[in-house]
DODRENFI-969602 format. One line per 3 residues: number of its first residue (from 1); their letters; for each residue x, y, z of C-alpha. Coordinates in Angstrom, 1 decimal. Layout:
! DODRENFI-969602
NUM) a) X Y Z | ...;
This chain:
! DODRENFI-969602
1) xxx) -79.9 80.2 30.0 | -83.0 78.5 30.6 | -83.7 75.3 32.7;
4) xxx) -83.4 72.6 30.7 | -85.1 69.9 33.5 | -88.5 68.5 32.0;
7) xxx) -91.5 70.6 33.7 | -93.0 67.4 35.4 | -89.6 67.2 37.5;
10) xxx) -89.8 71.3 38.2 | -92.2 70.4 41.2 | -93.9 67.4 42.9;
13) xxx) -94.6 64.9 40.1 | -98.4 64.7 39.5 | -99.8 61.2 39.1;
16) xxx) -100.5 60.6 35.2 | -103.7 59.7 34.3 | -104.9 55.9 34.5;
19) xxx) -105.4 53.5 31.4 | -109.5 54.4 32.3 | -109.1 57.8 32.8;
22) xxx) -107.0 58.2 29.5 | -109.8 56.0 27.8 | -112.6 58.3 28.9;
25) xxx) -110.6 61.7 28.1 | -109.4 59.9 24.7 | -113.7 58.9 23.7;
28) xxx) -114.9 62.4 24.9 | -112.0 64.2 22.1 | -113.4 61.6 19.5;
31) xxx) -116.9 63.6 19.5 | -114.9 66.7 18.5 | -114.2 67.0 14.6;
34) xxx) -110.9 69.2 15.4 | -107.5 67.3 15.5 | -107.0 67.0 19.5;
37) xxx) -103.8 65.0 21.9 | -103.2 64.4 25.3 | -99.8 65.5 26.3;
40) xxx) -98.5 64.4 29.8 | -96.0 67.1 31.8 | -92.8 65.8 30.0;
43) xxx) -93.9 66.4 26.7 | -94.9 62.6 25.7 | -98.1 62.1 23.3;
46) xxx) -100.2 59.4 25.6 | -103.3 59.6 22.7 | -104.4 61.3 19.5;
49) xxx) -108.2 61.5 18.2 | -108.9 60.3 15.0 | -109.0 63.5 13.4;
52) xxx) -105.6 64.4 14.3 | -104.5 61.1 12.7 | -106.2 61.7 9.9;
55) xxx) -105.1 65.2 9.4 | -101.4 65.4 11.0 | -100.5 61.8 11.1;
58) xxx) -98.6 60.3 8.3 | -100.1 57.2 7.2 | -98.9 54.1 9.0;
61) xxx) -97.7 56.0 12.1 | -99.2 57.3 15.2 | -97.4 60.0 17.7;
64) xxx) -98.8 57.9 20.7 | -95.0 57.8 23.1 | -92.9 60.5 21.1;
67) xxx) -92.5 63.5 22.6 | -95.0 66.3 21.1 | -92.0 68.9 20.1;
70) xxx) -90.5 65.9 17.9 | -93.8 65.2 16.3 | -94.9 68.8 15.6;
73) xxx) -91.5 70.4 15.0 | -88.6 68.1 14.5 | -86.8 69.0 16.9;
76) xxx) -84.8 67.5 19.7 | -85.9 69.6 22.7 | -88.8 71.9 23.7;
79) xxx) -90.0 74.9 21.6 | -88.9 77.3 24.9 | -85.8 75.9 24.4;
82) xxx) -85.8 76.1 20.5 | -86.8 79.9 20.3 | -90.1 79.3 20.2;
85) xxx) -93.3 80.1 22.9 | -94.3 77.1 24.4 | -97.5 77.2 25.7;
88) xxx) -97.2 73.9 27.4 | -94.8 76.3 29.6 | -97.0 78.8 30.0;
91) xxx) -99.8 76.3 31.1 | -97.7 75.3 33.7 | -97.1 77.8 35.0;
94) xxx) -100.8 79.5 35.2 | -102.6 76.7 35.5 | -104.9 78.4 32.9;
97) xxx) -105.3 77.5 29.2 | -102.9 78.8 27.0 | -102.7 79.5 22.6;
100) xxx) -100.1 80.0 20.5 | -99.7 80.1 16.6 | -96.4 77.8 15.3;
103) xxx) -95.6 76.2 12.0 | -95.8 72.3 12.2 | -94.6 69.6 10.1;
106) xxx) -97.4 67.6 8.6 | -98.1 65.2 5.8 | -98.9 68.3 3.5;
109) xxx) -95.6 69.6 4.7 | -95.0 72.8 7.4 | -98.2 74.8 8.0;
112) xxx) -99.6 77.4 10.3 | -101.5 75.9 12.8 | -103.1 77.5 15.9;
115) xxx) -102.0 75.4 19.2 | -104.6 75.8 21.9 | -103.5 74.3 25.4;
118) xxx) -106.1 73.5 28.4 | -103.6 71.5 31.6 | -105.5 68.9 33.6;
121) xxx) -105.7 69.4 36.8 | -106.0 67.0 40.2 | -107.7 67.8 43.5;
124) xxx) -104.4 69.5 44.6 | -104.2 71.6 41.4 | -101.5 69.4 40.5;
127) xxx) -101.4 69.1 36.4 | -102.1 65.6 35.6 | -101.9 66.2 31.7;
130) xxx) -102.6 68.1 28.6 | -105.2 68.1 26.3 | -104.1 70.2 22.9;
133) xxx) -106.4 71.3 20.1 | -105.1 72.1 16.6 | -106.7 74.3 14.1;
136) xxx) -104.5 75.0 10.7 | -104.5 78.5 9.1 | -106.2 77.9 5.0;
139) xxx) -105.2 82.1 4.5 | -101.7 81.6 5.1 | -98.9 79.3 4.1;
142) xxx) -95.4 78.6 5.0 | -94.2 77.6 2.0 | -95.0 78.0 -1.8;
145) xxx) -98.9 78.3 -3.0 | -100.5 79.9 -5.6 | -102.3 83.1 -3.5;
148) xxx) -102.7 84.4 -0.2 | -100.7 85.3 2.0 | -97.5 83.5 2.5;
151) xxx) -94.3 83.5 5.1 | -92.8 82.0 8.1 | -90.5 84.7 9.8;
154) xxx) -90.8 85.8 13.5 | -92.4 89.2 12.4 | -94.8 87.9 9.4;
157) xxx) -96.0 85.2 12.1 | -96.8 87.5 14.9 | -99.0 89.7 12.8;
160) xxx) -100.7 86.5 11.4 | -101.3 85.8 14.9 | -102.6 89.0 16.1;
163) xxx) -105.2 88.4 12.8 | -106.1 85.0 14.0 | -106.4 85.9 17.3;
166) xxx) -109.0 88.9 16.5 | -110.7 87.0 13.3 | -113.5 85.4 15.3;
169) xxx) -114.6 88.7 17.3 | -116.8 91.7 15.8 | -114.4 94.1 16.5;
172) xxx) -113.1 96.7 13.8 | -109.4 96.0 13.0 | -107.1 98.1 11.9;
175) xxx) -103.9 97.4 10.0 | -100.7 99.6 10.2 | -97.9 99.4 8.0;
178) xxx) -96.2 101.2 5.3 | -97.0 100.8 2.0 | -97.0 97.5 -0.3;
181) xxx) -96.8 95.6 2.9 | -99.3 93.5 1.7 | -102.5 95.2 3.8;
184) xxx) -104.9 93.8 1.5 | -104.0 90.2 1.6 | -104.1 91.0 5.1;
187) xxx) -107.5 92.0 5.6 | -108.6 88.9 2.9 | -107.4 86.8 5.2;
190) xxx) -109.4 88.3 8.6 | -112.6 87.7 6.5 | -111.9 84.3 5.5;
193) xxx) -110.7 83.3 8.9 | -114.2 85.0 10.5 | -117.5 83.5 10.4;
196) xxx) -118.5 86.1 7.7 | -116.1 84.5 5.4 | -119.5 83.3 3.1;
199) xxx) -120.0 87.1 3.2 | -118.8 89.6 0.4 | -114.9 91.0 0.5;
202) xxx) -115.9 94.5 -0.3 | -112.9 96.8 -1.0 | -112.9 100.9 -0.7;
205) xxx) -109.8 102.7 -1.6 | -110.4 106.0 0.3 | -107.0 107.2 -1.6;
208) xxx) -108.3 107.4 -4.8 | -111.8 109.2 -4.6 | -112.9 113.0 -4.2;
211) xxx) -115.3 114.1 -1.1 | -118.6 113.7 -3.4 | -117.5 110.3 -5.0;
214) xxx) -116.8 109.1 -1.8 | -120.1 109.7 -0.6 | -121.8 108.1 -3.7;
217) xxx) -119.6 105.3 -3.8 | -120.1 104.0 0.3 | -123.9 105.0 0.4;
220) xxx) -125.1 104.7 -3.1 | -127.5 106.9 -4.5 | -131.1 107.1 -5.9;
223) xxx) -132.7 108.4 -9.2 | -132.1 111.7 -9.8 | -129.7 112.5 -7.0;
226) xxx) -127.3 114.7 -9.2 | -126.8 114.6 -12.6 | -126.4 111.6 -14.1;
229) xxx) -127.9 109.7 -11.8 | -130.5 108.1 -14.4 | -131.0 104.6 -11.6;
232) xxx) -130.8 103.8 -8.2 | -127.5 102.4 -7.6 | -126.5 100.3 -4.5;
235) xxx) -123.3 101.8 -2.4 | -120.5 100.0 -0.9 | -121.6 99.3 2.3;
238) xxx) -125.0 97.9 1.2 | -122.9 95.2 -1.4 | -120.8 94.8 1.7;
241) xxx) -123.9 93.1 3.9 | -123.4 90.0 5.5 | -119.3 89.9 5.1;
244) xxx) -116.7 92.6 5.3 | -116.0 96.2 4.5 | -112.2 97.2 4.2;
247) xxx) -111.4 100.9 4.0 | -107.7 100.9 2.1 | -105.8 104.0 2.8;
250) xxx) -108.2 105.4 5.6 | -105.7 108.4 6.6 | -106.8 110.2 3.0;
253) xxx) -110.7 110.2 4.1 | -111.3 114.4 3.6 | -112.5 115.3 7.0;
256) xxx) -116.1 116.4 6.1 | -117.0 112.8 5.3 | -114.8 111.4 8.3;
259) xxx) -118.0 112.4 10.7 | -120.8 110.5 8.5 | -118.6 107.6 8.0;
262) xxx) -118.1 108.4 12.4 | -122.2 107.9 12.4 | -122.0 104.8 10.0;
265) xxx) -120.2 102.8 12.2 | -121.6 104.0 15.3 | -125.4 103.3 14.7;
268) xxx) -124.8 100.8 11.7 | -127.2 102.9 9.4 | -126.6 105.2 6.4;
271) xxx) -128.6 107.0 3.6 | -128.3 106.7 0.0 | -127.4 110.3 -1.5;
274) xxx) -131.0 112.0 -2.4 | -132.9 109.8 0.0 | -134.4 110.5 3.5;
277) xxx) -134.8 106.7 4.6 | -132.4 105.3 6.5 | -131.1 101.8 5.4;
280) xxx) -129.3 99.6 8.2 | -125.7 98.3 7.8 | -124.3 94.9 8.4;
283) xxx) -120.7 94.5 8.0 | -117.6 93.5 9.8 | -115.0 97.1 9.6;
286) xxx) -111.7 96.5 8.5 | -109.1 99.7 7.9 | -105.7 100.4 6.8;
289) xxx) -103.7 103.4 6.3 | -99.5 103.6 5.9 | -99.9 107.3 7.3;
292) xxx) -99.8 107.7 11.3 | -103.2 108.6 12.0 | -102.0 109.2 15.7;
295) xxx) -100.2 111.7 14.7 | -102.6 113.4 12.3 | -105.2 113.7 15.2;
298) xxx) -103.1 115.5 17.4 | -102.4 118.1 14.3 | -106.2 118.2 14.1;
301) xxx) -106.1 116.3 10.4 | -108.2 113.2 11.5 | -111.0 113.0 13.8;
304) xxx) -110.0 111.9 17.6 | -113.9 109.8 17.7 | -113.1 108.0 14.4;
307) xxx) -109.7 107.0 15.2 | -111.2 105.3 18.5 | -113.6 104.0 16.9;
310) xxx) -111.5 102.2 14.3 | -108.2 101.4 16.0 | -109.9 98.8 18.4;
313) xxx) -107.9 96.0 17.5 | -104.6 97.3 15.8 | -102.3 95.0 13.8;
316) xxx) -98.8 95.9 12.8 | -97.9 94.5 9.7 | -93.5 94.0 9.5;
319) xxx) -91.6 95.8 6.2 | -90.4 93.5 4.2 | -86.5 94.6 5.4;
322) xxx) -87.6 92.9 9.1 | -88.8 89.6 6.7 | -85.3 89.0 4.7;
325) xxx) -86.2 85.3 5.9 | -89.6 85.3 3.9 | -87.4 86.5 0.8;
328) xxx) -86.7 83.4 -1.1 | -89.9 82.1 -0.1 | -92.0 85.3 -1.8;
331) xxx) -89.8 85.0 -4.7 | -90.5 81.5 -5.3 | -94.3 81.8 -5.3;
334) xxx) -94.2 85.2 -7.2 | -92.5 82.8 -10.1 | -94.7 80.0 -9.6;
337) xxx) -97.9 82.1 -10.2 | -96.0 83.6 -13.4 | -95.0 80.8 -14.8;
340) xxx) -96.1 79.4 -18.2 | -96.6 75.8 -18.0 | -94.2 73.6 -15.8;
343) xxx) -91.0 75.8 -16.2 | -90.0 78.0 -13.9 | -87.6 80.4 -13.0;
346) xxx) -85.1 79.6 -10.3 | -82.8 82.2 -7.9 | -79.5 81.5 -7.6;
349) xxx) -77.8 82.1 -4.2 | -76.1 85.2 -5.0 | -79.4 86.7 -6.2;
352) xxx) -81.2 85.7 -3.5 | -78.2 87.4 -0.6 | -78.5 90.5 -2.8;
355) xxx) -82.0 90.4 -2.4 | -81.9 90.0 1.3 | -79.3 92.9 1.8;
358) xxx) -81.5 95.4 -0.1 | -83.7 97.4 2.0 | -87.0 97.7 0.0;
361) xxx) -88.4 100.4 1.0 | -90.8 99.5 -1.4 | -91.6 96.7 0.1;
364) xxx) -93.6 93.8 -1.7 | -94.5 95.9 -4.0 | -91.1 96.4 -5.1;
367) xxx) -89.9 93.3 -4.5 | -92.9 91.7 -7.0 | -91.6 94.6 -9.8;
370) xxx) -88.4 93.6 -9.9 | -88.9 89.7 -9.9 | -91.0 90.5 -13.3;
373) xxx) -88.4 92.6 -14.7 | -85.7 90.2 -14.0 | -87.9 87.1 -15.2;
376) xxx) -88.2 88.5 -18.4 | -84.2 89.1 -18.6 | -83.5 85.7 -17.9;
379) xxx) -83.5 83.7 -21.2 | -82.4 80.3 -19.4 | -84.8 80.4 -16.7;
382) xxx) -81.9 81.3 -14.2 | -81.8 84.9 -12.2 | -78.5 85.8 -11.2;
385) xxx) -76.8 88.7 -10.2 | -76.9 90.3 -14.0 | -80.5 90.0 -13.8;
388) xxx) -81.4 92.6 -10.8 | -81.3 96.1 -11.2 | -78.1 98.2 -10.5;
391) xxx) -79.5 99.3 -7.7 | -79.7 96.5 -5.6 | -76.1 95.2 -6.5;
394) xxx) -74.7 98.5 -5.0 | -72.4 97.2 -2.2 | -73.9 97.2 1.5;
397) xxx) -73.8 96.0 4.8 | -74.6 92.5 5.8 | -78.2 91.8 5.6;
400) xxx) -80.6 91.7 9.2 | -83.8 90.1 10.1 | -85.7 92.0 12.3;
403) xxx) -84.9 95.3 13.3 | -81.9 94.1 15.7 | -78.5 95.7 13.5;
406) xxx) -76.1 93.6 16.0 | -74.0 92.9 13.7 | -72.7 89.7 15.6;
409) xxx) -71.1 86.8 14.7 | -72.8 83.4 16.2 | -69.0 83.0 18.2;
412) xxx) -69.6 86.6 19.7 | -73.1 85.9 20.6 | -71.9 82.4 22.1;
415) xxx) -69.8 85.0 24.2 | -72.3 87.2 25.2 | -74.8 84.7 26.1;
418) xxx) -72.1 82.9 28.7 | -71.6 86.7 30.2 | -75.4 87.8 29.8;
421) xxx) -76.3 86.8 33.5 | -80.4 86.8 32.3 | -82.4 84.2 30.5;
424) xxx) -82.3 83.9 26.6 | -85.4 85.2 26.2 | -84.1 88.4 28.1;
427) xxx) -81.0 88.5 26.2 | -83.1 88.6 23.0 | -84.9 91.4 23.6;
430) xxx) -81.7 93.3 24.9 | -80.5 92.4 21.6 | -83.6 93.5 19.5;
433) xxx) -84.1 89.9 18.2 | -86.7 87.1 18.7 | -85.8 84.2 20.6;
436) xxx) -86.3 82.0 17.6 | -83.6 83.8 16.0 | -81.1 84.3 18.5;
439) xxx) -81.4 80.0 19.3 | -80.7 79.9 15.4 | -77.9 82.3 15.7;
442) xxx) -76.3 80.0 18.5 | -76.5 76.6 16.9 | -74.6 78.6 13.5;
445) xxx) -76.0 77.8 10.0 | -75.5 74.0 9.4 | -77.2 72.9 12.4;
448) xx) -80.2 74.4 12.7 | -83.5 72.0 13.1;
């Protein structure tokens, strides 16, 4: 199992910084609108701008001498000891800055929030402290809201992060997943975290349209193009200028228009159908596709260039069966945004295990159809068991998170981990787990922070 000694005791202990030094960092973070701390090697808070107390401080307290972990997360020991990265760890250990996406407790209750980590460093490259810098996620919630994207498991949270991580770049992103994984809300969510998010969202689904629509619809078309054409009408990619142009279900693009949409997004230019001037592009390229494109190349289906071209930055978005843990939480916002007035439906227990044991391979999709149906079978305002579909009361196996199947009970694990002669981290990936939920696992059901 891991050391549990504090990292400023792991080597020779670097001398904190002075009440002037700490002054000086603590005015040159108050210039900076984000929420920013200084953290010193044993995890205590020595200051906090004002914008972190204003945006992460309750009102009335200040985190100034708690330990960060205790402020952020409520727990009682480090996130690397909690199942969680912690990048003050990783800091440490690289002397190099270090980012990580975590859910923190805050006066608006838990939200994503992207943790950015720079050590402070001595003449002898010993770290003196930490200076942290917060930025919370608007496009994605870890607990009830009206829209967007919403969820807090280990799987849902390293896609999000992946997407946060490639949102500020220009890079075309391209998100795998089967379908009614929620690709869309996805790809809403890149734009709005990108600095084209005052751009347009336009969407293209590639599934739904023949080889000569296709090529009307992206470029447009003038007067007198083909038949029917009685005005100039703008294409896709024109109404897409200045924000984002996602390409839903990009594996059905017939392969005579893969190579123009190949040009498109090489040179950034395109023609209208029945012109001969060549109009300019300006849009940021997001593409999804549930069918494996990989595959399809090597069986000459799909282009080799294009897939290159498009598959710069790929994000793979979880099934819902490795999310069981986001289960009661979709449910309950799929109710809130149906809801009539204050009422609302509740789950009870039962329904919600059955839920989590059921496979979907729907997905969301699925899961959202049979919420409605059982809403409107529930007279009372409670789903139970009688509520569901047949189908998903059908006895099965215990329900997993992630794709891990062990099948253990936390006593067994408690066994293994004393025999495993690795860390936890390695024990979790020998199991097919995160560490997250393996420290859950270990602490059983009633304790969990």
């Amino acid at each position: 199992m891991p050391d549990s000694t504090p990292l400023a005791r792991r080597t020779a202990a670097p001398v904190p910084p002075d009440r002037a030094q700490l002054e000086a960092l603590l005015s040159y973070l108050e210039h900076d609108s984000a929420p920013m701390m200084v953290l010193d090697p044993a995890y205590q808070v020595l200051a906090a701008n004002t914008a972190y107390q204003r945006q992460f401080a309750a009102t009335g307290t200040s985190p100034v001498g708690r330990k960060c972990y205790e402020v952020s997360h409520h727990y009682d020991r480090p996130c690397d000891q909690a199942g969680e990265h912690c990048p003050m760890r990783q800091a440490h250990d690289s002397r190099r800055p270090d980012r990580v996406l975590h859910i923190h407790h805050t006066p608006r209750g838990p939200e994503h929030v992207n943790v950015e980590l720079r050590p402070i460093l001595d003449r002898q490259g010993r770290v003196q402290a930490y200076v942290e810098r917060l930025h919370t996620l608007r496009s994605a919630s870890p607990q009830v809201r009206a829209e967007g994207l919403v969820g807090q498991s280990a799987a849902f949270n390293q896609a999000l992060a992946a997407l946060q991580r490639v949102a500020p770049s220009h890079l075309p992103v391209l998100l795998l997943g089967e379908s009614g994984t929620g690709k869309e809300l996805f790809a809403r969510a890149l734009h709005e975290a990108s600095d084209r998010a005052r751009g347009p969202f336009v969407t293209v689904d590639c599934s739904g349209l023949t080889e000569t629509l296709f090529e009307s619809e992206l470029f447009g078309y003038e007067k007198g193009a083909f038949t029917g054409a009685t005005q100039r009408k703008k294409g896709l990619v024109e109404t897409a200028a200045g924000g984002t142009l996602f390409l839903d279900e990009m594996g059905d693009v017939p392969l005579s228009m893969q190579v123009k949409l190949l040009r498109l997004i090489e040179s950034g230019t395109f023609r209208r159908v029945g012109s001969v001037e060549t109009q300019s592009a300006d849009f940021r390229l997001v593409a999804a596709t549930h069918k494996p494109l990989q595959t399809m190349v090597e069986q000459e289906r799909f282009r080799q260039d294009l897939f290159y071209r498009i598959n710069a930055f790929p994000i793979q978005l979880p099934p819902l069966r490795r999310r069981s843990d986001d289960i009661g939480l979709l449910v309950e916002a799929m109710l809130s945004r149906t809801a009539d007035g204050p009422a609302r439906h509740r789950l009870t227990p039962e329904a919600l295990q059955c839920l989590q044991a059921y496979p979907w391979p729907g997905n969301i999709r699925e899961l959202r159809n049979v919420v409605d149906r059982a809403r409107l079978f529930s007279d009372d305002g409670v789903i139970g068991l009688a509520q569901l579909p047949e189908a998903l009361r059908e006895p099965r196996g215990p329900a997993v998170t992630e794709p891990d199947a062990d099948g253990r009970e936390p006593a067994d694990l408690e066994a293994l981990a004393r025999q495993f002669g690795g860390s936890r981290k390695a024990l979790a990936r020998r199991l097919g787990i995160s560490e997250r939920t393996l420290y859950r696992r270990l602490k059983g059901p009633t304790s969990a922070p």
